[in-house]
Backbone as CSV, one residue per row, in Angstrom:
resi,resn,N_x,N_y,N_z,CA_x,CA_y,CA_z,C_x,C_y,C_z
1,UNK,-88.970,16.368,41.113,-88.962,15.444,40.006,-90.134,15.763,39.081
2,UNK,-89.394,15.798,37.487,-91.304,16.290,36.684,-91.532,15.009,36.736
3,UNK,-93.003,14.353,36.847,-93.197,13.772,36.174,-94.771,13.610,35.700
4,UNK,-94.198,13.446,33.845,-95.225,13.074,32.610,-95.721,11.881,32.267
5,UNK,-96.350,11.339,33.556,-96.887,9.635,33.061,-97.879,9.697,32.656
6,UNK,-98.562,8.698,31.762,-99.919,8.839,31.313,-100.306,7.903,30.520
7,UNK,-101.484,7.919,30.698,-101.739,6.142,29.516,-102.559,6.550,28.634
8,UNK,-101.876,6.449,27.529,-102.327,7.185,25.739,-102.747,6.067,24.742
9,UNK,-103.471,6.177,23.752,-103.878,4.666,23.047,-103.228,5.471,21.527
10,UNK,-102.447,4.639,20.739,-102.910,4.421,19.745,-103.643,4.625,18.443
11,UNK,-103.300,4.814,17.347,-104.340,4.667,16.319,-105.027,3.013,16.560
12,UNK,-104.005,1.970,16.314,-105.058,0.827,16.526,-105.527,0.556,17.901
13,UNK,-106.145,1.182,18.481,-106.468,1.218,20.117,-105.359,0.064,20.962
14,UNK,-104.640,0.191,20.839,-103.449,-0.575,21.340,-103.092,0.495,23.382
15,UNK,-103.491,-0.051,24.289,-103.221,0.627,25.043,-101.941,0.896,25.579
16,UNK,-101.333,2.052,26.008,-99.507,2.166,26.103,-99.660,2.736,27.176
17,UNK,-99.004,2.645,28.211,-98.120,3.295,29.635,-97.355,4.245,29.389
18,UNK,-97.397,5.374,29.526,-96.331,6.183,29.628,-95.047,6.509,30.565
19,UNK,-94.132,6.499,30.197,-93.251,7.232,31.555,-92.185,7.813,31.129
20,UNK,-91.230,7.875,31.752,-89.889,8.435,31.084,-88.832,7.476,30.251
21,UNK,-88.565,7.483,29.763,-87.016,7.017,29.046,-86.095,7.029,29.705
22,UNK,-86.003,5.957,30.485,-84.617,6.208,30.975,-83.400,5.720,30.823
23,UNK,-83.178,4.352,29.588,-82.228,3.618,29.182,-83.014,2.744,27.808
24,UNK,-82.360,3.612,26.725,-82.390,2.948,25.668,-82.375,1.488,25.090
25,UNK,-83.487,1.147,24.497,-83.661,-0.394,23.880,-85.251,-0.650,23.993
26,UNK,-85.645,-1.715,23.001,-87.161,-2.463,23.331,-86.476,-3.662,23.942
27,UNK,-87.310,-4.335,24.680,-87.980,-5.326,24.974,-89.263,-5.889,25.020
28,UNK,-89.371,-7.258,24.430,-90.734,-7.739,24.624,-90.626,-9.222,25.232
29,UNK,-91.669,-9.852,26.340,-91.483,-10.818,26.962,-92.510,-10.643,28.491
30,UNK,-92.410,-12.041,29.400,-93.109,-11.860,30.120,-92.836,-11.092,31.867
31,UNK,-93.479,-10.368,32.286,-93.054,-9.410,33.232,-93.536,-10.120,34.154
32,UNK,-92.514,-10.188,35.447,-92.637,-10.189,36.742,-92.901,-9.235,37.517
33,UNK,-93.825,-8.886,38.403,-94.313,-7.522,38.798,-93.826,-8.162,40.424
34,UNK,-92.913,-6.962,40.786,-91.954,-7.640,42.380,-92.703,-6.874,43.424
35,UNK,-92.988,-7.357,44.289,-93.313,-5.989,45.590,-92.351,-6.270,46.667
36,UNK,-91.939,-7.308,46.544,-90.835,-7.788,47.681,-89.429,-8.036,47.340
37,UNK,-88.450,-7.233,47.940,-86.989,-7.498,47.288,-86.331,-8.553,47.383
38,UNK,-87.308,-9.063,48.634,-86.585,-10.700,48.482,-87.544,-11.537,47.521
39,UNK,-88.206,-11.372,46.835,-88.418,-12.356,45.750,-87.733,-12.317,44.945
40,UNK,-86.640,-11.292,44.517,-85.958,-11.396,43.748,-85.219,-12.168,42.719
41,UNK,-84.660,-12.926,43.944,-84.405,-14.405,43.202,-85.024,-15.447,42.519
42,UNK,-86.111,-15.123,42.472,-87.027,-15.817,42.469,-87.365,-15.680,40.367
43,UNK,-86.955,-14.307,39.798,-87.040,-13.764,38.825,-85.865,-14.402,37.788
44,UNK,-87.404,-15.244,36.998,-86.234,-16.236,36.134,-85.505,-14.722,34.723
45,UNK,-84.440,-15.792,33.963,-83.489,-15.332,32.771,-84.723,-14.786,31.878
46,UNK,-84.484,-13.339,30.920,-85.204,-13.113,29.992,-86.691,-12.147,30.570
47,UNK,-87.035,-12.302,31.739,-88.103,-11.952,32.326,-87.837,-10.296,31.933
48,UNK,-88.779,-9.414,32.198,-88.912,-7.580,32.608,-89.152,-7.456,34.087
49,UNK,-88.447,-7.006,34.447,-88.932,-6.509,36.301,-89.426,-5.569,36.278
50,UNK,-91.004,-5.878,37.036,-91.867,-4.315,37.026,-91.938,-4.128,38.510
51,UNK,-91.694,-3.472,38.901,-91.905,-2.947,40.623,-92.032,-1.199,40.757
52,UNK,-92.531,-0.935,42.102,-93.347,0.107,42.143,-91.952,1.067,42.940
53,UNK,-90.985,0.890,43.603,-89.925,1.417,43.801,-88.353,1.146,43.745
54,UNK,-87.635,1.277,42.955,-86.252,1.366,42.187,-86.041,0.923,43.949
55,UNK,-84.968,-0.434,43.855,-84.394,-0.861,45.158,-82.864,-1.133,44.978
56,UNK,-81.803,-0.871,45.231,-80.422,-0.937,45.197,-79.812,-2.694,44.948
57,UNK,-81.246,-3.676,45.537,-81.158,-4.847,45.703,-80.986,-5.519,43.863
58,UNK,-81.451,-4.841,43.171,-81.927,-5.113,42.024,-80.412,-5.551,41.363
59,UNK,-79.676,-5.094,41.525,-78.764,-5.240,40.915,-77.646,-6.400,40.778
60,UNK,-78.457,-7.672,42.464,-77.799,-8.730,42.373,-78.380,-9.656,40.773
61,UNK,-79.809,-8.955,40.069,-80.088,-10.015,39.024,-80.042,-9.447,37.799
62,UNK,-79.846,-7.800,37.667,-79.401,-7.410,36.448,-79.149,-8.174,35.298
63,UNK,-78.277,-8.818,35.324,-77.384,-9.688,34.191,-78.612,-10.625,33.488
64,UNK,-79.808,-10.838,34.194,-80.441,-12.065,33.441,-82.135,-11.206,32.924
65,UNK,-82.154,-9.813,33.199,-83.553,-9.015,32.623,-83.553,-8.348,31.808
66,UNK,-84.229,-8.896,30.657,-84.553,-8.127,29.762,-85.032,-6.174,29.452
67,UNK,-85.401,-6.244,31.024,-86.227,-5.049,31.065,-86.048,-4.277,32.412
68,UNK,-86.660,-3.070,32.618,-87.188,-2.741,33.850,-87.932,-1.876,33.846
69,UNK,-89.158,-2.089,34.506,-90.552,-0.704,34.462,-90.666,-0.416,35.815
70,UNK,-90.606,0.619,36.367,-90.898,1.383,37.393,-91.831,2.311,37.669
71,UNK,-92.789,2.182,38.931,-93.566,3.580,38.879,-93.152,4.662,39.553
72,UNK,-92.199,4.577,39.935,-91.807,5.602,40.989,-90.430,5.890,40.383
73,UNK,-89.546,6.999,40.842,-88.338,6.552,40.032,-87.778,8.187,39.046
74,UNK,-86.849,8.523,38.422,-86.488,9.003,37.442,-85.109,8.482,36.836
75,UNK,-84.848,9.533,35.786,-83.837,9.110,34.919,-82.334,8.810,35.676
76,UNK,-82.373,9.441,37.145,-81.244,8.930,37.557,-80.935,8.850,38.508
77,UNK,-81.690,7.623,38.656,-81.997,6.629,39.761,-81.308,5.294,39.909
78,UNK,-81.100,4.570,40.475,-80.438,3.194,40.540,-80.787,2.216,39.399
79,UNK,-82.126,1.973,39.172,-82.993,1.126,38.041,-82.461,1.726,36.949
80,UNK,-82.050,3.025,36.786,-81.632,3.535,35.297,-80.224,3.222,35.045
81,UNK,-79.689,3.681,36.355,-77.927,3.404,36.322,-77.864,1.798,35.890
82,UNK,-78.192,0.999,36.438,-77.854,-0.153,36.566,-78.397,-0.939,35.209
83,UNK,-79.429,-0.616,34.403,-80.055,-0.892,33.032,-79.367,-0.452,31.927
84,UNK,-78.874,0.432,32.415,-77.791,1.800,31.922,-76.372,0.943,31.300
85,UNK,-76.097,0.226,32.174,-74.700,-0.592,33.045,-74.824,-1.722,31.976
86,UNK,-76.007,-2.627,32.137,-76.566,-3.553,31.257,-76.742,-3.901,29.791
87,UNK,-77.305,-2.627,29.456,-77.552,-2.192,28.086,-79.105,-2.822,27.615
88,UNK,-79.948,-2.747,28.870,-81.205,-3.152,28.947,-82.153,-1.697,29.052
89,UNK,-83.517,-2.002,27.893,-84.075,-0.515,28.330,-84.970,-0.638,30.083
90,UNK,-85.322,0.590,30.205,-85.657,0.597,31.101,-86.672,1.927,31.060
91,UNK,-88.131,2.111,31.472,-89.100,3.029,31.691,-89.031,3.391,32.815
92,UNK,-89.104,4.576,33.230,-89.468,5.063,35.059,-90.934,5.824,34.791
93,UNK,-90.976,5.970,36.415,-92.363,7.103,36.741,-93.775,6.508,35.647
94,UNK,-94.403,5.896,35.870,-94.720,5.294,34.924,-96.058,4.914,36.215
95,UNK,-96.993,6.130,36.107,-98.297,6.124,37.339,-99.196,5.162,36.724
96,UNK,-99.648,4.461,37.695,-100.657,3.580,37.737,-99.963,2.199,37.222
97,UNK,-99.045,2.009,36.858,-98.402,0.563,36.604,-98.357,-0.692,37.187
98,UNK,-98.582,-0.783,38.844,-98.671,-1.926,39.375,-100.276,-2.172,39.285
99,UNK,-101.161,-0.992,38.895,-102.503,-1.297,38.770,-102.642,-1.994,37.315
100,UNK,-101.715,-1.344,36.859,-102.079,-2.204,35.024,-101.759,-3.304,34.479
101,UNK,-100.509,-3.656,34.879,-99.873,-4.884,34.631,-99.652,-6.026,35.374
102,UNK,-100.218,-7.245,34.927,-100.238,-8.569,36.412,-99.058,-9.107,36.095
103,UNK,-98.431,-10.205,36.886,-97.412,-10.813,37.058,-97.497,-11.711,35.770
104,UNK,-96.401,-12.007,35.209,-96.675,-12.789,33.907,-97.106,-12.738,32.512
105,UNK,-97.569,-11.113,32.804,-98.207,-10.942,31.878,-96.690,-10.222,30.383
106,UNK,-96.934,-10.266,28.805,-96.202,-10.138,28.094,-96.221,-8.807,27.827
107,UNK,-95.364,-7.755,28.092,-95.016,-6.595,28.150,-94.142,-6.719,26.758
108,UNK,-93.878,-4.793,26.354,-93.333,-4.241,25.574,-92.549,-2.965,26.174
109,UNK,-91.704,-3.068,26.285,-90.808,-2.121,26.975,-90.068,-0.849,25.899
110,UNK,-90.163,0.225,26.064,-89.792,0.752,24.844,-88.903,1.987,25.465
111,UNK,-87.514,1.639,25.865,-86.714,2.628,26.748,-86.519,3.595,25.800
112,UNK,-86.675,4.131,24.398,-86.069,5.130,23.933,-87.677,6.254,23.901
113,UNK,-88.853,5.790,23.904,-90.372,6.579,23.817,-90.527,6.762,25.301
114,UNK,-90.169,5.713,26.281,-90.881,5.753,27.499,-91.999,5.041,27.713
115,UNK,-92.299,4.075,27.051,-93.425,3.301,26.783,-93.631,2.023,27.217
116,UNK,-94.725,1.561,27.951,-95.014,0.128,28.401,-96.018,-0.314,27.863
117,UNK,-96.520,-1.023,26.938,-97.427,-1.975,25.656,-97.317,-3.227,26.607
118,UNK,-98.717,-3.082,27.225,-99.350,-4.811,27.245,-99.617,-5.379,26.137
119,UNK,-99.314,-6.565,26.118,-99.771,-7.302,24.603,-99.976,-8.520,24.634
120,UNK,-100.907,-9.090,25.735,-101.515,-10.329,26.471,-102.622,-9.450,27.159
């Protein structure tokens, strides 16, 4: 798997996540960062799901996320298929991400650059 993750700033020092593109669209809103597949449910309508490995489970809440950021992962992987399916963007491979982003916090999802924008 290549992968080109990296965290790049900006002209207005705006800090951005890098990763791959793996399903076209922005999103902006507040991210749930999952480590457990059974919290799942737990992940209200409108939210971004950020988790550190693409899980097959994901797909019972598809229908209600805006988003999906992954650090682990590529373009065709389950998290992509299924975002894919949706018509939700979605970032993969995306190193250092569960270190960068807290639960709740308002993300920018940018599936066509590969890009994750904190903006809280």
């Amino acid at each position: 798997m290549i992968n080109n993750a990296s965290v790049r700033t900006t002209e207005i020092e705006e800090v951005m996540l890098q990763g791959l593109a793996a399903s076209g669209g922005i999103a902006e809103g507040p991210c749930r960062v999952v480590t457990d597949v059974n919290h799942l449910p737990m992940v209200e309508e409108g939210a971004i799901l950020v988790f550190a490995t693409p899980a097959p489970q994901i797909a019972t809440i598809m229908k209600k996320l805006a988003g999906i950021v992954t650090e682990k992962g590529g373009r065709l992987g389950g998290a992509t298929y299924y975002a894919r399916e949706e018509g939700i963007p979605c970032v993969t491979a995306v190193n250092g991400l569960m270190d960068a982003i807290y639960d709740g916090q308002m993300i920018r999802v940018d599936g066509y650059e590969g890009t994750v924008t904190p903006l809280s």
